[in-house]
C-alpha positions in Angstrom: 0.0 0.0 0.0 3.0 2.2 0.7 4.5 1.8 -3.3 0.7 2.5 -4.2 0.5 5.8 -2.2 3.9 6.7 -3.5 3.1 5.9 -7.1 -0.3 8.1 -6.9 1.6 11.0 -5.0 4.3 11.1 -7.9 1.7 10.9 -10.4 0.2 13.5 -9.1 3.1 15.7 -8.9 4.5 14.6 -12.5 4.7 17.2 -15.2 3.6 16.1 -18.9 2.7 12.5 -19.7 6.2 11.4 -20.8 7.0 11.7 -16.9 3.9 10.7 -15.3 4.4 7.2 -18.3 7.9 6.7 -17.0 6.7 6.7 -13.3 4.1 4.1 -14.2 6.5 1.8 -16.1 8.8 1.8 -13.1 6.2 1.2 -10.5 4.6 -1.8 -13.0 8.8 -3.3 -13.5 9.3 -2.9 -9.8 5.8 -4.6 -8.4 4.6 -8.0 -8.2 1.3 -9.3 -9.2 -1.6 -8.8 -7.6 -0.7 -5.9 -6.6 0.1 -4.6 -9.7 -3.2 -5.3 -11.3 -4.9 -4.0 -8.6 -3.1 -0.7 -8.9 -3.8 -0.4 -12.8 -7.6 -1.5 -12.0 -7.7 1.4 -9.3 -6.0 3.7 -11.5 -8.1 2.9 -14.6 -11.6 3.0 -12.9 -11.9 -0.5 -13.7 -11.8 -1.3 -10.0 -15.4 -1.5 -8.9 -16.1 -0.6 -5.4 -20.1 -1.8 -4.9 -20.2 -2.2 -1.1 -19.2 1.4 -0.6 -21.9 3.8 0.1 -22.2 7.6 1.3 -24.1 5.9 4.1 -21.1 3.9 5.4 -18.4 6.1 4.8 -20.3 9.0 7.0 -20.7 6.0 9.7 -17.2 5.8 9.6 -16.5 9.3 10.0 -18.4 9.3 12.7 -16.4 6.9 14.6 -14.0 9.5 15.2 -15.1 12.7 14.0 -17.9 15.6 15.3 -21.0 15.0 13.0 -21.0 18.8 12.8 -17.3 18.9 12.1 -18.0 16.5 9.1 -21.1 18.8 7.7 -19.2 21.6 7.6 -15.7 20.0 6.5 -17.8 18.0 3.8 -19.8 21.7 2.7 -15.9 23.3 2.2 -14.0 20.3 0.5 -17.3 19.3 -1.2 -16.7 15.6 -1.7 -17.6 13.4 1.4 -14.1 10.8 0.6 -11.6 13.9 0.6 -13.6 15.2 3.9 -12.9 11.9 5.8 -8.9 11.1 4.0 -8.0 14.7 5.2 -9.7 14.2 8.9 -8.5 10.2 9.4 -6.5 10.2 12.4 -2.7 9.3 11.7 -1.6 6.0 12.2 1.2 5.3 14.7 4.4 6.1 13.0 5.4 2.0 14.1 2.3 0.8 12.9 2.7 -1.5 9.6 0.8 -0.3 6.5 -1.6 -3.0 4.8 -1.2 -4.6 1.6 -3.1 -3.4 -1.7 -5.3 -6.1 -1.9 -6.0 -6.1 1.5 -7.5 -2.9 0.8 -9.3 -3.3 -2.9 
């Protein structure tokens, strides 16, 4: 999951396609399948998420953020995903990152 964070943070960051298609070869070279089919299914939209709902991702919120908090932090970034990445609480620094299919 680490690699994946890094590889959407320096595609992100990546000026012009030549860089950002250089970034993705590397990451693809350097990654072992599954993971790297799940990251090109995230990355393509071919990923399919079905048991997510706005429903359960404001329960979730709510687990450790003010429901107020979240109305008004959700009315500013304007999309409910971004409100909740932005307000998680950080992990401890020793605490071991999961893998990415644990996660798609």
């Amino acid at each position: 999951m680490i690699a994946f964070a890094a590889l959407v943070d320096a595609l992100a960051f990546a000026q012009g396609e030549p860089a950002k298609a250089q970034i993705l070869k590397d990451y693809l070279v350097q990654t072992p399948d599954p993971a790297r089919g799940l990251a090109l299914a995230v990355l393509s939209g071919a990923a399919a998420f079905p048991s997510i709902k706005p429903a359960m991702l404001r329960a979730l919120a709510g687990q450790f953020l003010d429901p107020v908090l979240y109305d008004l932090s959700r009315n500013f970034v304007g999309d409910a995903p971004e409100t909740i990445a932005l307000s998680w609480p950080a992990a401890p620094t020793n605490a071991v990152a999961p893998a990415l299919r644990a996660v798609v």
